[in-house]
PABA-842924 format. One line per field, with one value per residue (C-alpha): y, x, z. Coordinates in nm, 4 decimals. Layout:
REM residues N
yy: (Y_...) $
xx: (X_...) $
zz: (Z_...) $
REM end
This chain:
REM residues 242
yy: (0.9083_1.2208_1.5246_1.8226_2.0216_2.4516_2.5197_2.3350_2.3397_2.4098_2.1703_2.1594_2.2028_2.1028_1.7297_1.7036_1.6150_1.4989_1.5170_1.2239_1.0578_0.7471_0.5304_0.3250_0.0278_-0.0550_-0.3892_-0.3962_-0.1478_0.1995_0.4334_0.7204_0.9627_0.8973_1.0234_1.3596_1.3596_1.2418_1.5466_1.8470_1.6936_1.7111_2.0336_2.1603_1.9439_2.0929_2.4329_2.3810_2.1212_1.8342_1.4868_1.3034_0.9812_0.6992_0.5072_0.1203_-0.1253_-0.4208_-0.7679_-0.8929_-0.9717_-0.5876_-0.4132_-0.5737_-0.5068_-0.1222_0.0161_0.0003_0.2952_0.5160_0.5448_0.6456_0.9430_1.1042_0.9362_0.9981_0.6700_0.4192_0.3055_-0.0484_-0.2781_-0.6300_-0.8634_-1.0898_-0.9887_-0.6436_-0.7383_-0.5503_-0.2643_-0.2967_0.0416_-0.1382_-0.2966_0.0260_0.2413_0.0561_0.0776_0.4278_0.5444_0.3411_0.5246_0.8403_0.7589_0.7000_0.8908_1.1961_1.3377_1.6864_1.6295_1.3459_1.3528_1.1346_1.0688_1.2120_0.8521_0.6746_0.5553_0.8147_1.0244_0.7085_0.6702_0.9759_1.1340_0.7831_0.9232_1.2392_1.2350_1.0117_1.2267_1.5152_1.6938_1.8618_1.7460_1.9579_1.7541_1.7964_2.0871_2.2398_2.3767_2.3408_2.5658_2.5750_2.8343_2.8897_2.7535_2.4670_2.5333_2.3675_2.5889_2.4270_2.5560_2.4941_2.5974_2.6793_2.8165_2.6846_2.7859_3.1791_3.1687_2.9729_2.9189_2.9375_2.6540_2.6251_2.3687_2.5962_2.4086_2.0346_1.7803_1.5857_1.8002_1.5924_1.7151_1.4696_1.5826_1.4725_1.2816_1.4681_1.8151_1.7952_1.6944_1.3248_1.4465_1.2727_0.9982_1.0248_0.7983_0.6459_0.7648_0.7065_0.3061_0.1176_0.0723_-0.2489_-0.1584_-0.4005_-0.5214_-0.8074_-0.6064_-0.4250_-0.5325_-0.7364_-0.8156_-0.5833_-0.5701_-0.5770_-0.8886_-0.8895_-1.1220_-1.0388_-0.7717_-0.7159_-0.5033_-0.2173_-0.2624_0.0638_0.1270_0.4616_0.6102_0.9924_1.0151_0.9654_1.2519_1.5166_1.7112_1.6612_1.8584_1.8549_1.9062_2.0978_1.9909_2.1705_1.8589_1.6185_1.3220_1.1901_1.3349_1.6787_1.5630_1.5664_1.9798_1.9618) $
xx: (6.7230_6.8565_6.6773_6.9021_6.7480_6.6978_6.7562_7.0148_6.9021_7.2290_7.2937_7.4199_7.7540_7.8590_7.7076_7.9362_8.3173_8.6674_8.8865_8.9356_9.1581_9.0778_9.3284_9.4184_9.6091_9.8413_9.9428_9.8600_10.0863_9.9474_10.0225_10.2755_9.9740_9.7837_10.0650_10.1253_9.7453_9.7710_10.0248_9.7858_9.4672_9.6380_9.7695_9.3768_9.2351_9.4256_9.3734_8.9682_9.0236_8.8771_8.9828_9.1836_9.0629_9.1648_8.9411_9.0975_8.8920_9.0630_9.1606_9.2687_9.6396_9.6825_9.4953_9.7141_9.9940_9.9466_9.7293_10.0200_10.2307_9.8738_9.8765_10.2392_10.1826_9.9281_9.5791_9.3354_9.0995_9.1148_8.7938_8.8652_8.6404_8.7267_8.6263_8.8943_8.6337_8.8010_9.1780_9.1468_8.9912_8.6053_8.3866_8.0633_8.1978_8.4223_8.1665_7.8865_8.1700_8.2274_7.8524_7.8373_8.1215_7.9875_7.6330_7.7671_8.0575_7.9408_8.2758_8.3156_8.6044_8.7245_9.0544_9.1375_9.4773_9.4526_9.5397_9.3786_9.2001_9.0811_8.9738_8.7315_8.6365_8.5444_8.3232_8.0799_8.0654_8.0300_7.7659_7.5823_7.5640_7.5014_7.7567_8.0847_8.4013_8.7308_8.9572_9.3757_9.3954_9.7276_9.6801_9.3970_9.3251_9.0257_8.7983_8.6418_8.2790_8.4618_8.4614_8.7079_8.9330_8.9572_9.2114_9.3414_9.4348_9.1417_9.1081_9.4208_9.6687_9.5550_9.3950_9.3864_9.0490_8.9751_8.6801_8.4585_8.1063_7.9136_7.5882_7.6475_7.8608_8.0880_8.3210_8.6069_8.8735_9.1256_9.4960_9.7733_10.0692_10.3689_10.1892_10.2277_10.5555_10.5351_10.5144_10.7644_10.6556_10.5521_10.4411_10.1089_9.7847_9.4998_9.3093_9.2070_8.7681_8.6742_8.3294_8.0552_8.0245_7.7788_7.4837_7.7031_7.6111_7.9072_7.7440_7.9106_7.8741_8.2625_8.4314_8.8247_8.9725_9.3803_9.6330_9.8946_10.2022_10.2937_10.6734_10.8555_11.2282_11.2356_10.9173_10.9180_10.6518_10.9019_11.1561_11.1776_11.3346_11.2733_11.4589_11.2930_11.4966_11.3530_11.4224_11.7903_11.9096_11.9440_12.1109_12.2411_12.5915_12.4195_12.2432_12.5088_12.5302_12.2107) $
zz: (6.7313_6.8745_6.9438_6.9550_7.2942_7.2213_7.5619_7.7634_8.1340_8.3709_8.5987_8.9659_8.9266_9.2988_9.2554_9.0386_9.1777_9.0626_8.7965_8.6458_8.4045_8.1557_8.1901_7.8246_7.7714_7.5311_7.4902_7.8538_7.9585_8.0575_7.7633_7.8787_7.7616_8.1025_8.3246_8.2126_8.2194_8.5914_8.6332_8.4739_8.6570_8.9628_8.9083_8.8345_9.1024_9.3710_9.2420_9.3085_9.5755_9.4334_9.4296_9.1650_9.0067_8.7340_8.5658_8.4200_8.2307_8.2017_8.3219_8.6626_8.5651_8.3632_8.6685_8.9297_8.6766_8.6787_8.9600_9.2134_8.9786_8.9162_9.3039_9.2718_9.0565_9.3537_9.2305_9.5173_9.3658_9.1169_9.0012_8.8004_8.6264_8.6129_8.3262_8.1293_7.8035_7.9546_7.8553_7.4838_7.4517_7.2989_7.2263_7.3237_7.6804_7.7699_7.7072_7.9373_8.1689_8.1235_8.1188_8.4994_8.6042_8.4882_8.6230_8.9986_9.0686_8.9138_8.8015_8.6965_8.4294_8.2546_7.9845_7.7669_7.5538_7.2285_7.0618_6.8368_7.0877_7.2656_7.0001_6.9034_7.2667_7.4069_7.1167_7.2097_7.5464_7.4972_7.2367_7.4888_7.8363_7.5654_7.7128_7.5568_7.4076_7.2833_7.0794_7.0892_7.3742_7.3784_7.6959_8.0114_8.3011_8.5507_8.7167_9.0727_8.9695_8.8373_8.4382_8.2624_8.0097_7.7062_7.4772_7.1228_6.7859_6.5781_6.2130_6.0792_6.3702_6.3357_6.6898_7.0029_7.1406_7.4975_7.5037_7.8277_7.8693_8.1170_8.1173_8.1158_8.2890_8.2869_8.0909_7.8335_7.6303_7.4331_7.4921_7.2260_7.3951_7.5091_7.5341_7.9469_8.1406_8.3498_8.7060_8.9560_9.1811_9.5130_9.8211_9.7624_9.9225_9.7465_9.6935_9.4892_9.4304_9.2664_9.0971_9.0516_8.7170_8.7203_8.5976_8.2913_7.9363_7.7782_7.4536_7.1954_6.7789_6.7772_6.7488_6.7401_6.5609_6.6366_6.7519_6.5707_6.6291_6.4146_6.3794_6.4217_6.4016_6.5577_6.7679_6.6864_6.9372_7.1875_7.0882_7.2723_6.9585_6.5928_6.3483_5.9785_5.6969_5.3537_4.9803_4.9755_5.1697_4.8548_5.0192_5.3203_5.3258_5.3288_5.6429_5.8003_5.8156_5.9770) $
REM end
């Protein structure tokens, strides 16, 4: 059961440090989403001087695979957790993960990709640490004391709301792919921490069966223009005036 709480105590907002970053796989490759995530994180970390962290949950060959380029986009830490039951993504294992994570690092922020994924993900987490969650920000800023500024289209478009969680941590928003720019690399600093996963749950209610790829001939996701065309284009020789 959950009991909603009147009163929401506020919390000590200076045990609470780091902005980090969830770091998804896809097809064990690190979906583009987590880099320009890397890039606005950094931007806000630096602005309040905290450090910047990635989170991976996966297997030994995907998180020597990819932790290597994290460090090269300016991660200060990269917390993995190493299972092979880790290589596809499960809502049951990444979460016990996640609430670990959460439980002993103590982070102040943590984004997620506004995928599929994420937006199943982070809700779970959320809704768990009763804390708050803004889904598809357009745009995120930070203040002094360390409140995250939230802010997206609400009501249909008409206004843009400026969204802040002043009373709990950690704080999570969900950011749709190709809303930031992919910073540029730069020489590694930060490491790499192993965490201790022997005393996680693995048992989950979700069994996968198979994975299978979703053929696509052309990715709009990955355009960097898309021009739509109304109902006076009738065919595809009129496309061409467009």
């Amino acid at each position: 059961t959950y009991v909603e709480e009147k009163e929401v105590c506020t919390i000590d907002k200076s045990q609470w440090v780091g902005l980090t970053v969830f770091v998804e796989l896809e097809f064990g490759k690190i979906h583009p989403v987590v880099f320009e995530l890397i890039g606005k994180a950094k931007e806000l970390a630096e602005k309040i001087n905290h450090p910047l962290y990635a989170v991976m949950i996966a297997s030994k060959k995907q998180i020597e695979d990819n932790c290597n380029e994290l460090l090269e986009y300016g991660v200060d830490k990269v917390f993995v957790y190493e299972n092979e039951l880790y290589e596809n993504f499960n809502i049951d294992r990444s979460f016990n993960c996640m609430k670990h994570f959460i439980d002993n690092i103590k982070p102040s922020v943590i984004l997620y990709g506004g995928t599929s994924l994420g937006r199943s993900f982070a809700p779970k987490v959320a809704a768990y640490f009763k804390t708050g969650l803004t889904a598809d920000c357009t745009s995120l800023g930070i203040k002094d004391n360390t409140d995250l500024v939230q802010v997206r289209p609400a009501f249909g478009g008409n206004i843009m709301a400026q969204i802040i969680c002043t009373k709990t941590r950690p704080q999570m928003a969900t950011v749709r792919y190709k809303i930031f720019k992919k910073p540029e690399k730069e020489i590694p600093h930060g490491e790499v921490i192993k965490m201790d996963t022997s005393k996680i749950n693995i048992a989950s209610s979700v069994e996968l069966i198979d994975v299978v790829k979703k053929q696509v001939n052309v990715d709009i996701s990955e355009a960097d223009i898309i021009i739509a065309c109304g109902r006076a284009f009738k065919n595809e020789k009129d496309l061409q005036i467009a």
